[in-house]
N, C-alpha and C positions, 0 to 999 in steps of 0.2 A: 455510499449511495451515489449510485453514477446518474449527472442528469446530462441527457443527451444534449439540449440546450446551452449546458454548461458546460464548457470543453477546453481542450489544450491539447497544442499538437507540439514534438517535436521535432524537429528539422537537420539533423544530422547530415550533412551536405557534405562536411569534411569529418565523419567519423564522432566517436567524443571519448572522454575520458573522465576521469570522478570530478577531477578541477574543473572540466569545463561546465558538466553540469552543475554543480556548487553556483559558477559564476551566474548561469544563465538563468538560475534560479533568484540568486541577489541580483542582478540586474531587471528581472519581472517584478521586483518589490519586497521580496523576502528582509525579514528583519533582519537585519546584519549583525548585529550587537547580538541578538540571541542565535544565529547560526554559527559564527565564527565562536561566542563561549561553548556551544554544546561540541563544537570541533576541538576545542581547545581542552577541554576536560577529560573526554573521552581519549585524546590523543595523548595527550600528555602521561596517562596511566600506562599508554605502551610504549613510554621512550621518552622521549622533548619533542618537543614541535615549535614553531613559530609559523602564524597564516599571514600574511600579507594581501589585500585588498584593493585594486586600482583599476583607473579607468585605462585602457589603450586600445593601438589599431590595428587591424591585421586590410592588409592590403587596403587602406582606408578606410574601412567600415569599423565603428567603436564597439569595445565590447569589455566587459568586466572579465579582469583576469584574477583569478585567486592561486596564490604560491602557497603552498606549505614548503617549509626547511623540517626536518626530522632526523632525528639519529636513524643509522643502520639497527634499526632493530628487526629480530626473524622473531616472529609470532607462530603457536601454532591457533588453531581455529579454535581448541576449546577454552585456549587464554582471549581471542579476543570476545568470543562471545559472553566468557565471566565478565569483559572490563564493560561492554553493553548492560550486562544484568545488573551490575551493579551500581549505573550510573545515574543520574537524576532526569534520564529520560521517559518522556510517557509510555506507559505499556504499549499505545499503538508503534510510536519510534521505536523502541526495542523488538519488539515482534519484527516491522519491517525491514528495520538492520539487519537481524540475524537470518530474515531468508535473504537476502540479498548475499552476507555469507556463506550463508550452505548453497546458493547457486552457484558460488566460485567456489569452495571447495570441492563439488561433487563434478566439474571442470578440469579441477586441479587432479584430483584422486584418478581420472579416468586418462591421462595423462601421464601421469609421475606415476601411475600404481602402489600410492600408499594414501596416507587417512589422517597422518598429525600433523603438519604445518604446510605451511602455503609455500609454491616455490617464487611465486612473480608477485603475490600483492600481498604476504604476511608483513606488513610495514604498519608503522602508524599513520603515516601517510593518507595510505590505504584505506586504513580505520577511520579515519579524520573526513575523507572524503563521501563516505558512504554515508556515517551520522550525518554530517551538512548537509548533504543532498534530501536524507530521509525528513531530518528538521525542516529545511525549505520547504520542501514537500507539502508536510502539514501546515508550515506559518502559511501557504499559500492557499490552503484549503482546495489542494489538487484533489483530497480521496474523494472529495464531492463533484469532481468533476472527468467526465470520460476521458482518459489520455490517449490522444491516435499519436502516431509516431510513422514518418516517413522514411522511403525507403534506407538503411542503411549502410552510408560507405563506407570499406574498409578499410582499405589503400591499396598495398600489394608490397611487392619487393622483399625485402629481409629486413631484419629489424635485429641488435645486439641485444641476448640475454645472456644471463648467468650460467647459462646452457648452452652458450654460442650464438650461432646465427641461425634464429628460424626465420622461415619464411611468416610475411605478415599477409592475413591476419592470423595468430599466433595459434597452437593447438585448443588451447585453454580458451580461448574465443569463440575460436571454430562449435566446442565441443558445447557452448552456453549456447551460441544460436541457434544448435539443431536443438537440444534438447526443450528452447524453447519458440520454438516456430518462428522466429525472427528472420524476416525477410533484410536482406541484402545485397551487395552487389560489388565490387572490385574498382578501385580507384576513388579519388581522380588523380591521386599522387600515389608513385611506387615508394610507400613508407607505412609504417603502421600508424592509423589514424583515430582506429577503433582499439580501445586496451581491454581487457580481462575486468577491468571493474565498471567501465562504463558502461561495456554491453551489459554486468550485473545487474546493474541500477537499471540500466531502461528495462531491461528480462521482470522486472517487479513493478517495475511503474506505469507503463506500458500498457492498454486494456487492447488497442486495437492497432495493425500497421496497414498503410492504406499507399499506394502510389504515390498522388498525389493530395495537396492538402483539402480537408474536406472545407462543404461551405461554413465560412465562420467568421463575424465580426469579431474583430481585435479591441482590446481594451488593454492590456498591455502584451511588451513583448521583451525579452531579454534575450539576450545575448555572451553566451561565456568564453573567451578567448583561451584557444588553447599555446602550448609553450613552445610550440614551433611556427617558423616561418614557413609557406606555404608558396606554391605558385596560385595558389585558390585563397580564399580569407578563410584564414584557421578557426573557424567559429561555430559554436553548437547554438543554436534560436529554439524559442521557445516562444510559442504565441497563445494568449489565453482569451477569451473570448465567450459568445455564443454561436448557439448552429439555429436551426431554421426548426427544428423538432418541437413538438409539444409534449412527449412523455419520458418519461424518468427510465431508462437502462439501466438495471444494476447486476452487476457481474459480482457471483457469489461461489462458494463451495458447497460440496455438500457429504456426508456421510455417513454410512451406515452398519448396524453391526445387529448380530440375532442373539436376544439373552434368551434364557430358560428357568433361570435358578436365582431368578432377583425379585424379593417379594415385591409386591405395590408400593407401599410406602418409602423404599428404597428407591425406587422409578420415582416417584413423587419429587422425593430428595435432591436424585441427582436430574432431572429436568430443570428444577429450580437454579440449582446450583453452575449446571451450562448456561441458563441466561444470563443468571449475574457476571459468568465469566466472558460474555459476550456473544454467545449462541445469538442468531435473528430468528431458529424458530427451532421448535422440540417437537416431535410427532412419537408417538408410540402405534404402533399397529399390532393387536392379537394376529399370531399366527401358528400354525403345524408344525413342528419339527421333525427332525429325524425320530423314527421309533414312537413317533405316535404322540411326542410330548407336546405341550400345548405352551408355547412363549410368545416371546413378541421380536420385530423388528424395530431398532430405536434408531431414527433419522432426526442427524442435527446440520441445518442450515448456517454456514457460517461466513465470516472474510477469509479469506486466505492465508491473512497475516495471525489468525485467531486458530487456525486448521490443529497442529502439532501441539498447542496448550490442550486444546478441547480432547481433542482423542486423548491424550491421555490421560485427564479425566472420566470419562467412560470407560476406557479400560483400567483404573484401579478400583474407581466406585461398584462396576460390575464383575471383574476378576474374566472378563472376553481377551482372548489372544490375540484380535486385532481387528481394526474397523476395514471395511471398503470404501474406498474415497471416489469420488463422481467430480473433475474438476472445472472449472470454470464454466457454471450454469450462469445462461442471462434470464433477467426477468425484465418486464416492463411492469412499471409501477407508477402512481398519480403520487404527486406533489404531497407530502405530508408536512404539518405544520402545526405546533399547540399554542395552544392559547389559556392565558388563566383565568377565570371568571369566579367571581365569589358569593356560596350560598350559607346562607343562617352562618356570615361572618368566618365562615371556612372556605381555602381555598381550591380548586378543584382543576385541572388538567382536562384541558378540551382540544382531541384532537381534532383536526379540518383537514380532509381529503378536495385537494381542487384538483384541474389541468395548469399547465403552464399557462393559457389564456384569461386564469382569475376565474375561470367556472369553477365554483365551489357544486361537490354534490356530493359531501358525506361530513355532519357534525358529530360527533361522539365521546358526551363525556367518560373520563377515566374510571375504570371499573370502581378499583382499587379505592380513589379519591371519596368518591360515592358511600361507599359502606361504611369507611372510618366516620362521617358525617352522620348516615345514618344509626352509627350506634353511641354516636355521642350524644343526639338530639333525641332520640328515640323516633324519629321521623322517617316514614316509611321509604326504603329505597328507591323504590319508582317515582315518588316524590320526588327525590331529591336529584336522580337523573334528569327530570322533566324541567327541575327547577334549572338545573345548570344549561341545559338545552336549550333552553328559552331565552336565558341571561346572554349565551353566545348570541346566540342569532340576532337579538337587540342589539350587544355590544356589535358585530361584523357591518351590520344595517346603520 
């Protein structure tokens, strides 16, 4: 849930890279102890690693540098996404890791013209970088807040790879910006500034890119040092804050597929079963098919990071050959907020619909909470919605 009010921009002035994000994330307050273990775990399964953590300056402006040391190890994509599947991260970190990989791999493959291993970031390194970033991420509780990101530099000149000399910024970069509208721009040093995994990470983190920065008070800011010397300060900034807005922007997915041949109960089933897996909404629509037959259309509302779980869900539960995907839908939405309030000694989920301004104008106890009460007590439902309704609004007042 993106609230407009709630935001964070990032400032790429000199490009960035995984390490620099990482730093600029631990430098805005990110847990250290729990970012640098989930790097260290995860990294370690694809080689060694060692991260290193410090303060330093880049043309006198301080900033948190994070080193990883790692063996030369070549990964391909389906080993690193098993060493994420398997790892002690949250369903949401894992989801987000692995599109942040398939954005470098589908990079990589239109480049190199193949599909199994990475040529420039199959590294633990690599791996290391992208977990940490995704963990800060959430210790920061960024997904609750809109991320704008400024314009993007890239450097220029030639840059050594294992491929010789390409030109910077590198093809695999190039081919992540277009594919995800990332606005950019050339300099301010003839060197590669922006790499294949940084543009990764911002291509997923990223809701909006704006010029300049929009309006927004600061509550913190970080700052990540990257590992070259610059004639500019080698640094990625990150500022978190509010904006001036009163309503909630949420940037979501969505999509949809035509069954024919799936009885009700089975709809029943697997509706249920997309919320639990994370769906925010299930619709079915009665519709006409081809030849007369008479199905439905099934639209399921989702995150992004939740998109490639869900679908294929839907397509085993219903035996369809593929969904249509509708990508980054925004909605404006009011402030949600629960609350517990307690009737004949049960407790009950009370949602509160305000604005950002504390105008409350929507109380509503839990369906669900309601009925279990009502049929423990024998106590008539409407009752006990009334009762819980009333308890809120004493308790709010």
């Amino acid at each position: 849930m993106k609230k407009n009010r709630d935001m964070a921009v990032f400032i790429p002035s000199s490009g960035a890279a995984g390490d620099m994000i990482v730093g600029s994330l631990l430098d805005a307050g990110a847990n250290v102890d729990l970012v640098l273990g989930k790097m260290k775990e995860v990294g370690n399964k694809a080689g060694e690693i060692n991260v290193n953590v410090s303060k330093t300056d880049r043309n006198s402006i301080s900033g948190l540098r994070v080193e990883i040391d790692s063996t030369d190890s070549k990964l391909r994509f389906e080993d690193m996404v098993q060493i994420i599947q398997n790892s002690n991260l949250s369903r949401q970190s894992k989801n987000k890791s692995i599109q942040i990989l398939k954005n470098l791999k589908e990079a990589e493959d239109k480049v190199h013209n193949s599909s199994s291993e990475f040529h420039e970031v199959g590294k633990a390194d690599a791996l290391a970088d992208i977990v940490g970033s995704v963990v800060g991420y959430y210790d920061l509780k960024l997904d609750s807040r809109k991320i704008y990101c400024t314009e993007l530099k890239v450097g220029g000149g030639y840059t050594k790879t294992q491929h010789g000399l390409l030109s910077a910024p590198t093809p695999a970069t190039l081919n992540i910006l277009k594919e995800n509208d990332m606005k950019f721009s050339g300099g301010p040093v003839k060197q590669e500034i922006l790499t294949p995994t940084g543009a990764a990470i911002l291509s997923v983190f990223v809701d909006k890119y704006v010029e300049t920065i929009p309006h927004i008070k600061i509550t913190d800011i970080g700052r990540g040092a990257g590992k070259k010397e610059l004639e500019v300060p080698n640094l990625l900034t990150i500022c978190i804050g509010e904006g001036e807005k009163n309503l909630i922007e949420d940037t979501v997915t969505s999509f949809e597929t035509n069954i024919d041949d799936v009885e009700g109960e089975e709809i029943g089933y697997l509706i249920d079963k997309l919320l639990k897996e994370g769906a925010l909404d299930v619709s079915v629509i009665p519709a006409l098919m081809k030849k007369g037959r008479i199905g439905n259309i099934l639209k399921v509302i989702s995150r992004k990071e939740d998109l490639e779980n869900l679908s294929e869900i839907v397509i085993k539960e219903t035996g369809t050959l593929g969904v249509r995907i509708s990508r980054d839908k925004h909605r404006l939405i009011a402030e949600r907020k629960f609350k517990i309030v307690e009737v004949f000694n049960e407790e009950v989920n009370v949602k509160i619909g305000k604005f950002r301004n504390g105008e409350i104008f929507d109380i509503s106890p839990e369906y669900e909470d309601c009925v279990k009460i009502a049929e423990k007590t024998g106590t008539p439902l409407k009752e006990v919605k009334t009762r819980a309704l009333l308890k809120a609004k004493e308790d709010i007042n």
